[in-house]
Phi, psi and omega in degrees: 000137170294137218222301194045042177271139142295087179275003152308340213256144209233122174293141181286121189037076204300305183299316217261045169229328149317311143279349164274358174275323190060058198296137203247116175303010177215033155282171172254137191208137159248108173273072206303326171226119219290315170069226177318302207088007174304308156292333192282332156341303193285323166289319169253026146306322194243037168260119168202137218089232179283023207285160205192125189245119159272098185272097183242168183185139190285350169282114158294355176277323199276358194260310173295339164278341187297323211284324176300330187273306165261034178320325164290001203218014176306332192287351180226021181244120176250083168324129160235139135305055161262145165275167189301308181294009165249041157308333176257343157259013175265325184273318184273358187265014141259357172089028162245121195281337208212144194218172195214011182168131171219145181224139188218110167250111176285138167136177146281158183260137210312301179320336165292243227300272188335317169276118199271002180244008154310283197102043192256307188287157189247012182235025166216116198270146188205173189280137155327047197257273195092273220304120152288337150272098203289004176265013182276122209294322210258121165248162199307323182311333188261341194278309175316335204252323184229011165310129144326120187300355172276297182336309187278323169274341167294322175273344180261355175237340181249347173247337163215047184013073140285114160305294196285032196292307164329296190264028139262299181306322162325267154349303188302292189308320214272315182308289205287017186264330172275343178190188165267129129299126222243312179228155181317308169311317170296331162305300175290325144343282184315323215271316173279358166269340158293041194211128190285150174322302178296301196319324186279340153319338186284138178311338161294149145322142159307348209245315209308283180346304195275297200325297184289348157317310194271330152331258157343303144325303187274338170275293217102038180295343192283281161333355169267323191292328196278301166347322188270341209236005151272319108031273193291292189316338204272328173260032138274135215301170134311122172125307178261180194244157182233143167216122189231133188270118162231177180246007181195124208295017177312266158307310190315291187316324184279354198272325204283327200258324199288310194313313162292315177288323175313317176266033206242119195265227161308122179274358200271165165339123186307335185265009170304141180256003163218148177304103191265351206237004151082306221293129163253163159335129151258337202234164154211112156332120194265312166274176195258311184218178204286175189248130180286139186298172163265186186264329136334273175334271204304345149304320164273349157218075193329310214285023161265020208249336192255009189289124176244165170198097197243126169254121159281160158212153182273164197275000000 
C-alpha cells in the first residue's frame, strides 16, 4: 500500500518530549498515538537490550506506514490497532505491568488533514467521513444528517467554541430536509452562508470551528481522554513519566484537571486535626506550566502553533 507520508515533517515539540521522557534505554515506553511515527522513531532509537516500544493508534494507515518507517527497530516495536482509551487492557493483554514513559500528541494527525479524502478538511472537497478509525461506524455524514437540531449546537457550540452554533445547526436542519449533506465543500458552504458578513471577514476559515467540532464529536475525543490517562497513571512504574500534547482548551482542560487530580494528596476537611481518607500524591508536576513550541517550530511548522505539552512523573 502507498502510505505516501513525509518523514521530512518534524513532530511537534519534539525535542522538548524526548527530554521530558528521560528515556531509559532499556526501558518499556509507550506511544499512545503513534501518526507519522515521528515521536516514536525518536524512542526507539535510543533503545537497547531489553528496552521495548508499544506503539497504538486507531488508523490502519498509520500503523502501514509505521512498519515502513521503524522497519529497522521492528524487533522492538509492537503496533496495536487501537484508540487510547483501552489503553490499559492493550497493556494488560501484554502482560505488562509497569511502563517507564508514555507520550500522547492529541488530536488529528497531520496525513488525516492532508489527505482530502478522509473528509477532515473544509477547503478540498470530499464525502463527509472524519473518522480516524475508518472501521468505525458513525461518520461526519451521518451525525450531520440525522443529528438533532439541539445536538448540533451542543456540539458545534461546547466543541467548537462557534459563536454562531444556533445559526448553523439551523442552516444544517433546514439544507437536509430538501436532500443529505453529502461532502465537505457542501458542508462548508452552508456553515458560511449562516455566519453574518463580519464573521467572514475574520482571518479564520468560516468552517474551521464547526469542522473540529464535528470532528470531535464523531472519534469521541473528549470521551476518550479520561479512561487513557487514568489507564496510564495506574501502569506507570515509580518514576516514570506521562507526557501529553493537546491542542485545543478543550482536551487541554481535561488533561490539566486529571493531572491535578492525580497530585492531590489528602482530601479531608481543614478542620480534621489528622488525615483520616488516607489519600497521597499519585503524580507530581514535572512543570509549573505547560511547555510551549519555540518560534523556530513555528516558524517551520504553523499548526504548532495552538500545541500545549504537559509532563507528569508517578511518585
Amino acid at each position: 500500500m502507498e502510505t505516501n507520508v513525509d518523514y521530512g515533517h518534524r513532530s511537534v515539540l519534539l525535542d522538548e518530549c524526548i527530554e521530558a521522557l528521560r528515556i531509559d534505554p532499556e526501558g518499556i515506553y509507550v506511544d499512545g498515538t503513534l501518526g507519522r511515527a515521528g515521536h516514536s522513531s525518536e524512542i526507539v532509537r535510543r533503545l537497547r537490550g531489553k528496552g521495548r516500544l508499544i506503539a497504538l493508534d486507531r488508523d490502519e494507515t498509520a500503523l502501514t506506514a509505521a512498519r515502513e518507517r521503524l522497519a529497522e527497530h521492528m524487533d522492538r516495536v509492537t503496533l496495536v490497532h487501537s484508540s487510547f482509551s483501552r489503553l490499559g487492557a492493550v497493556l494488560d493483554e501484554l502482560g505488562i505491568s509497569g511502563v517507564d514513559g508514555m507520550l500522547f500528541d492529541l488530536g488529528v494527525s497531520s496525513p488525516q488533514l492532508d489527505d482530502a479524502s478522509r473528509g477532515f478538511s473544509y477547503k478540498q472537497d470530499a464525502p463527509l467521513d472524519m473518522r480516524m478509525d475508518a472501521s468505525a461506524p458513525l461518520t461526519a455524514r451521518q451525525l450531520v444528517n440525522t443529528a438533532s437540531y439541539e445536538e448540533l449546537r451542543h456540539i458545534l457550540y461546547d466543541y467548537g467554541e462557534e459563536r454562531f452554533a444556533p445559526q448553523i445547526a439551523r442552516a444544517i436542519c433546514n439544507a437536509r430536509e430538501t436532500k443529505p449533506i453529502e461532502t465537505t465543500l457542501e458542508l462548508a458552504d452552508l456553515i458560511r452562508g449562516a455566519m453574518p458578513a463580519k464573521a467572514l471577514r475574520e482571518k479564520q476559515h468560516p468552517a474551521k470551528r464547526s469542522f473540529q467540532a464535528i470532528r470531535i464529536a464523531v472519534n469521541d475525543e473528549l470521551g476518550e481522554l479520561p479512561p487513557m490517562l487514568d489507564a496510564a497513571e495506574a501502569h506507570l512504574k515509580s518514576g516514570g513519566r506521562l507526557a501529553v500534547i493537546t491542542f485545543h482548551s478543550l482536551e487541554d482542560r481535561i488533561v490539566k484537571q486529571k493531572l491535578k487530580e492525580f497530585a492531590t494528596g489528602c482530601i479531608c476537611p481543614p478542620e480534621f486535626p489528622v488525615c483520616v481518607c488516607g489519600r497521597t500524591p499519585r503524580m507530581k508536576p514535572v512543570t509549573r506550566k505547560p511547555i510551549l513550541p519555540g518560534e523556530a517550530e513555528l516558524a517551520e511548522n504553523p499548526r504548532a502553533r495552538s500545541a500545549k505539552l504537559r509532563v507528569a512523573e508517578k511518585c
